[in-house]
PAMARKE-819885 format. One line per field, with one value per residue (C-alpha): residue number from 1; residue in three letters; chain; x, z, y. Coordinates in nm, 3 decimals. Each point is the difference from the previous one (the first is absolute). Example, Ala and Ser with C-alpha at 12.3 -4.5 7.8 and 13.67 -1.06 7.14 Angstrom:
BEGIN
i: c(1 2)
aa: c(ALA SER)
ch: c(A A)
x: c(1.230 0.137)
z: c(0.780 -0.066)
y: c(-0.450 0.344)
//
This chain:
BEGIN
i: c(1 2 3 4 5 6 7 8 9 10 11 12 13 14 15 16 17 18 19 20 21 22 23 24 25 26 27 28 29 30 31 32 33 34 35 36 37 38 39 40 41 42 43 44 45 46 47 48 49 50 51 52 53 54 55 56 57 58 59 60 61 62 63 64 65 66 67 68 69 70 71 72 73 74 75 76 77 78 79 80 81 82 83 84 85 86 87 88 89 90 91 92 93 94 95 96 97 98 99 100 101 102 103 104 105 106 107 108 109 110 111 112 113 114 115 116 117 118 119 120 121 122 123 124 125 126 127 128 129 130 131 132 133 134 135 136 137 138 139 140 141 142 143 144 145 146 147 148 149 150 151 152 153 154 155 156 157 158 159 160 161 162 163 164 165 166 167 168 169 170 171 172 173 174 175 176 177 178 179 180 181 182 183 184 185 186 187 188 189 190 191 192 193 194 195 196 197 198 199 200 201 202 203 204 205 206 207 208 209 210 211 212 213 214 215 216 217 218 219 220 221 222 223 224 225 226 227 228 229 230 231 232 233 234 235 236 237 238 239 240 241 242)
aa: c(UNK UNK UNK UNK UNK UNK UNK UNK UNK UNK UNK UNK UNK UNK UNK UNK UNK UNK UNK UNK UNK UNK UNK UNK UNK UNK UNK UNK UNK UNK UNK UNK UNK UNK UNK UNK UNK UNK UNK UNK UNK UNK UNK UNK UNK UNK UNK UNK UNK UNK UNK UNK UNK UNK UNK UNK UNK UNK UNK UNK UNK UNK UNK UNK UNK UNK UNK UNK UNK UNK UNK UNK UNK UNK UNK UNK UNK UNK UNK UNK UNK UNK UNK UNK UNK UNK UNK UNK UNK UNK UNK UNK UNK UNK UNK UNK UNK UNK UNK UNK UNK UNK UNK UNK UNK UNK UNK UNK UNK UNK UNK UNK UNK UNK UNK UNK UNK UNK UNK UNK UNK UNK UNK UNK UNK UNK UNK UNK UNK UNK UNK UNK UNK UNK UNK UNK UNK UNK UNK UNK UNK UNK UNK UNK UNK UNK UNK UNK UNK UNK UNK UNK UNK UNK UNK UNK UNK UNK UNK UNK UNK UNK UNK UNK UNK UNK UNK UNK UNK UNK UNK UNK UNK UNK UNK UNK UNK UNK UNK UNK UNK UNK UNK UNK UNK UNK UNK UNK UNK UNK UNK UNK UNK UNK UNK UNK UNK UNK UNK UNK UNK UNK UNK UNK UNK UNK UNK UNK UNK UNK UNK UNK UNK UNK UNK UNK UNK UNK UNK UNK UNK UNK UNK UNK UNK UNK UNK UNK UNK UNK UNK UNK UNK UNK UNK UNK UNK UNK UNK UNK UNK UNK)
ch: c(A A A A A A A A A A A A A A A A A A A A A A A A A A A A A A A A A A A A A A A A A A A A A A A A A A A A A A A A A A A A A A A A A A A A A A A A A A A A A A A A A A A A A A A A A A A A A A A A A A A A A A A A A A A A A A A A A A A A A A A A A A A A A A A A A A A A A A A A A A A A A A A A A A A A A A A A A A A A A A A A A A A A A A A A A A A A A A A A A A A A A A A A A A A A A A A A A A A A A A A A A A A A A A A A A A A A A A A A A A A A A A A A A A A A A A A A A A A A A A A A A A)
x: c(-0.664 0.118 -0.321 -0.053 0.318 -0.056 -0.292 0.193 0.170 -0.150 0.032 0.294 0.136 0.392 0.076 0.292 -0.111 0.257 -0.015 -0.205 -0.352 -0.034 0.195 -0.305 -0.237 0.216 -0.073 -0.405 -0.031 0.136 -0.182 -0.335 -0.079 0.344 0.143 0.208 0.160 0.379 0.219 0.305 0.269 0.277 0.257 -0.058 -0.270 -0.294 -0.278 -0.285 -0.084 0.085 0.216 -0.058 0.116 -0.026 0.313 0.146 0.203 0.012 0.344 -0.162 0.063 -0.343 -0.060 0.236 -0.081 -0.274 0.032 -0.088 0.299 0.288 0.139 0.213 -0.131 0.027 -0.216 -0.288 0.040 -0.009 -0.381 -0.087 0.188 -0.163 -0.364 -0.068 -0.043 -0.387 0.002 0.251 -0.007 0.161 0.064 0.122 0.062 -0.274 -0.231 -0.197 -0.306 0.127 0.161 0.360 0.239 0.279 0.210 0.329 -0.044 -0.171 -0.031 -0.006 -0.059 0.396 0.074 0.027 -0.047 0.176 -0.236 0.127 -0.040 -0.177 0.125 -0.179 -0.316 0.061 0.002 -0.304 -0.197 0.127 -0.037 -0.264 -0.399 -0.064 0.106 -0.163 0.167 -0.057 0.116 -0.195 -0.209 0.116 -0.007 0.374 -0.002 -0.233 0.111 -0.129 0.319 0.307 0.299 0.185 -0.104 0.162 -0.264 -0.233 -0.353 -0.204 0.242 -0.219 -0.306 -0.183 0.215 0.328 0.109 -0.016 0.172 0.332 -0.025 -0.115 -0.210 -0.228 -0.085 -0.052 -0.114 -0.381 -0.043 0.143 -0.099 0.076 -0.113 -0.331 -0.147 0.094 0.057 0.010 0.046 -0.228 0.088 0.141 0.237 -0.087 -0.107 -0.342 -0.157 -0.141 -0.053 0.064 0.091 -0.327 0.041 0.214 -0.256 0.065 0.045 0.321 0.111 -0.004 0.129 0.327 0.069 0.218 -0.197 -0.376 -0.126 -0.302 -0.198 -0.153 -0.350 -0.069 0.246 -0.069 0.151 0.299 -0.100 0.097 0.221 -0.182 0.051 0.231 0.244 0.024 0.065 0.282 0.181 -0.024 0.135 0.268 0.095 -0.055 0.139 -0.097 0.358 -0.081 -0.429 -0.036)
z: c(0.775 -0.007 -0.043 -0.319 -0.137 0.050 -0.187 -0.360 0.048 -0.271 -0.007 -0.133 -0.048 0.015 0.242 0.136 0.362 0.148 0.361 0.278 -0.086 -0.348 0.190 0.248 -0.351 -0.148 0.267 0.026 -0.328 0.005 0.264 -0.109 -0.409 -0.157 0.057 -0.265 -0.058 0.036 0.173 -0.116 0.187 -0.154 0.160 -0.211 0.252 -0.180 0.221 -0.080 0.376 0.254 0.253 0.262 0.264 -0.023 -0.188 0.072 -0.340 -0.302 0.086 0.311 0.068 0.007 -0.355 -0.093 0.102 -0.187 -0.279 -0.356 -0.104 0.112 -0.316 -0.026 -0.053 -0.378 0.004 0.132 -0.095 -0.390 0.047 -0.057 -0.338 -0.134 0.144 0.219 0.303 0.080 0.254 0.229 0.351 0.056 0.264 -0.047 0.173 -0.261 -0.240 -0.243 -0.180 -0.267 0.225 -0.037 0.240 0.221 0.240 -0.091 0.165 0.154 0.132 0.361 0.228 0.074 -0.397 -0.191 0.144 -0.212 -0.008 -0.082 -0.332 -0.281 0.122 -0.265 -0.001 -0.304 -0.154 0.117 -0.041 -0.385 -0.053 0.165 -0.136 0.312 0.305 0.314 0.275 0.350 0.196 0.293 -0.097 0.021 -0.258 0.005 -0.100 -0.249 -0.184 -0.362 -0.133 0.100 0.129 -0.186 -0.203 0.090 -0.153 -0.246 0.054 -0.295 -0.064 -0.051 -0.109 -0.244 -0.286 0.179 0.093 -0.368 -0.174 0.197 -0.121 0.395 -0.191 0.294 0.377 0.224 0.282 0.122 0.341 0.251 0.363 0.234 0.376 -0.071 -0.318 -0.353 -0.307 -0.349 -0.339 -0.307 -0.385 0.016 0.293 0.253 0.370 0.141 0.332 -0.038 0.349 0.357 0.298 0.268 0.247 -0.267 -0.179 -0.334 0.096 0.183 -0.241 -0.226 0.248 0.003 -0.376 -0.157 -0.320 -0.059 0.066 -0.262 0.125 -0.198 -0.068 0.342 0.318 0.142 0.359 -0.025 0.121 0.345 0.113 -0.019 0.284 -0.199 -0.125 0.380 0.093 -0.288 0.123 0.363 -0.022 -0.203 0.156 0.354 0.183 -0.260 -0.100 -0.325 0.069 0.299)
y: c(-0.002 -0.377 -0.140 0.251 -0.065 -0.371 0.040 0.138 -0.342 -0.240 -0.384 -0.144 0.360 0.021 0.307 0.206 -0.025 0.233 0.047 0.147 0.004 -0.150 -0.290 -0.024 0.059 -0.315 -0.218 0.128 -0.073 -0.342 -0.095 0.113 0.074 -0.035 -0.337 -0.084 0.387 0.015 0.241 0.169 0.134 0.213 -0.127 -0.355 -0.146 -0.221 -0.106 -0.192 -0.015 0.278 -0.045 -0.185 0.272 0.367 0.162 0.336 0.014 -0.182 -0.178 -0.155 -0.381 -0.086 0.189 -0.236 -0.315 -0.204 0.265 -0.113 0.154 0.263 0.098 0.322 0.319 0.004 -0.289 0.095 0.362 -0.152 -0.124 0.343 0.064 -0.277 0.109 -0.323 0.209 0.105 0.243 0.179 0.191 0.333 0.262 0.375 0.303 0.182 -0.142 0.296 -0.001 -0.196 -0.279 0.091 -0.108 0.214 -0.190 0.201 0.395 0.184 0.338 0.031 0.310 -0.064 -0.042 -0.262 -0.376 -0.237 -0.364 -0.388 0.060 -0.277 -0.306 -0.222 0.265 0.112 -0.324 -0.104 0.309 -0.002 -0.350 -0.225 0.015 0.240 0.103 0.107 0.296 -0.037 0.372 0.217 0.211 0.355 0.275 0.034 -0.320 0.037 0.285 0.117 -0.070 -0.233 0.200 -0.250 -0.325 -0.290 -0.241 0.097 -0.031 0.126 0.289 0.317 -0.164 -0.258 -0.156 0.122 -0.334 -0.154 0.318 -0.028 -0.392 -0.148 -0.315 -0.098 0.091 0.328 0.060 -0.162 0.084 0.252 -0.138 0.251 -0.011 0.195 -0.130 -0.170 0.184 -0.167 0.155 0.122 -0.033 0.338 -0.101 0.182 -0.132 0.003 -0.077 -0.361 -0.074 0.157 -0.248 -0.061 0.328 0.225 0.299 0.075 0.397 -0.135 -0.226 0.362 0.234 -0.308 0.011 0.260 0.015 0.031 -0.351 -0.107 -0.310 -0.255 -0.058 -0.159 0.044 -0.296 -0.118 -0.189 -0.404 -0.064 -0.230 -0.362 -0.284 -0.181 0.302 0.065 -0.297 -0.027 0.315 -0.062 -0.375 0.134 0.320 -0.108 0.267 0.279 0.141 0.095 0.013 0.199)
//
């Protein structure tokens, strides 16, 4: 999953890194295609270099230090109003065939289960040229439809996005941890790729929605020398790759 979201990292791309594995993806990239991209943190964090020690949150001391800049929050939040910002990673409780996001509520077999909310989701998912989801792959958490919308995705299908006056963006990838789904004109998700050991029959019998495929299902690329390298010299003891 890092490696293939390391991979929808272009060079010189600006990018809300977040944290836990598009951090690791950040730091892969950097260190192997993507040398000159940028990260973004939403607290007000620029990096043109990742930090030198794993972080835990955003706020850590070593995000800090050797930063290209800590603005506030309204500072780096505004690259995306004015459409500087290339690419962004999010997570969610559910994700549905059209790459909408819930992190608000859910339904649990107890009732409802109340989530963190947007945070700057929203934002991102409305505002940069794409965005990418990382989630596990369950069909719960792949459901037809969103039990709520936090962040819009392509709404309910092709053109949606430019009718209620979104200018640019939408979702381009869903990485989940049996395959990677991208989107058609119309929209909608397909199967582009399951991960090496992962059929597609389970990748099927996972989604909450009739999954098409594309033309070819190919194998998603494994890891290569130098992305392992990159994530084990940076996440020595595996706390957020294990």
């Amino acid at each position: 999953m890092v490696c293939a979201a390391a991979r929808e990292i272009k060079d010189g791309e600006l990018v809300f890194v977040g944290m836990r594995l598009p951090l690791i993806a950040f730091v892969v990239a950097k260190k192997t295609h993507a040398p000159n991209a940028i990260g973004l943190f939403e607290n007000g964090v620029i990096r043109s270099t990742p930090a030198r020690e794993l972080i835990y949150t955003m706020a850590d001391p070593p995000n800090l230090l050797g930063a290209t800049q800590c603005l506030d929050m309204l500072g780096v939040m505004s690259l995306l109003q004015s459409g500087r910002v290339n690419l962004g990673f999010l997570g969610a409780a559910e994700v549905d065939r059209f790459g909408n996001l819930n992190s608000t509520q859910v339904q649990g077999p107890r009732g409802m289960i109340r989530l963190p909310g947007s945070g700057g989701a929203c934002d991102i998912a409305s505002l940069a040229h794409r965005f990418v989801v990382l989630l596990e792959h369950k069909k719960e958490r792949l459901p037809e439809r969103v039990s709520f919308l936090t962040s819009p995705g392509n709404g309910d299908g092709g053109g949606w996005r430019k009718k209620v006056g979104l200018p640019r963006g939408g979702p381009s990838a869903v990485i989940t941890t049996k395959a990677v789904l991208r989107f058609d004109e119309n929209g909608e998700a397909y199967l582009d790729s399951v991960h090496p050991g992962v059929e597609i029959e389970d990748v099927a019998l996972n989604t909450g929605w009739k999954l098409r495929s594309g033309n070819l299902v190919q194998q998603t690329q494994p890891p290569s020398h130098a992305e392992l390298n990159a994530i084990r010299e940076y996440d020595k003891k595996g706390f957020w790759t294990s």
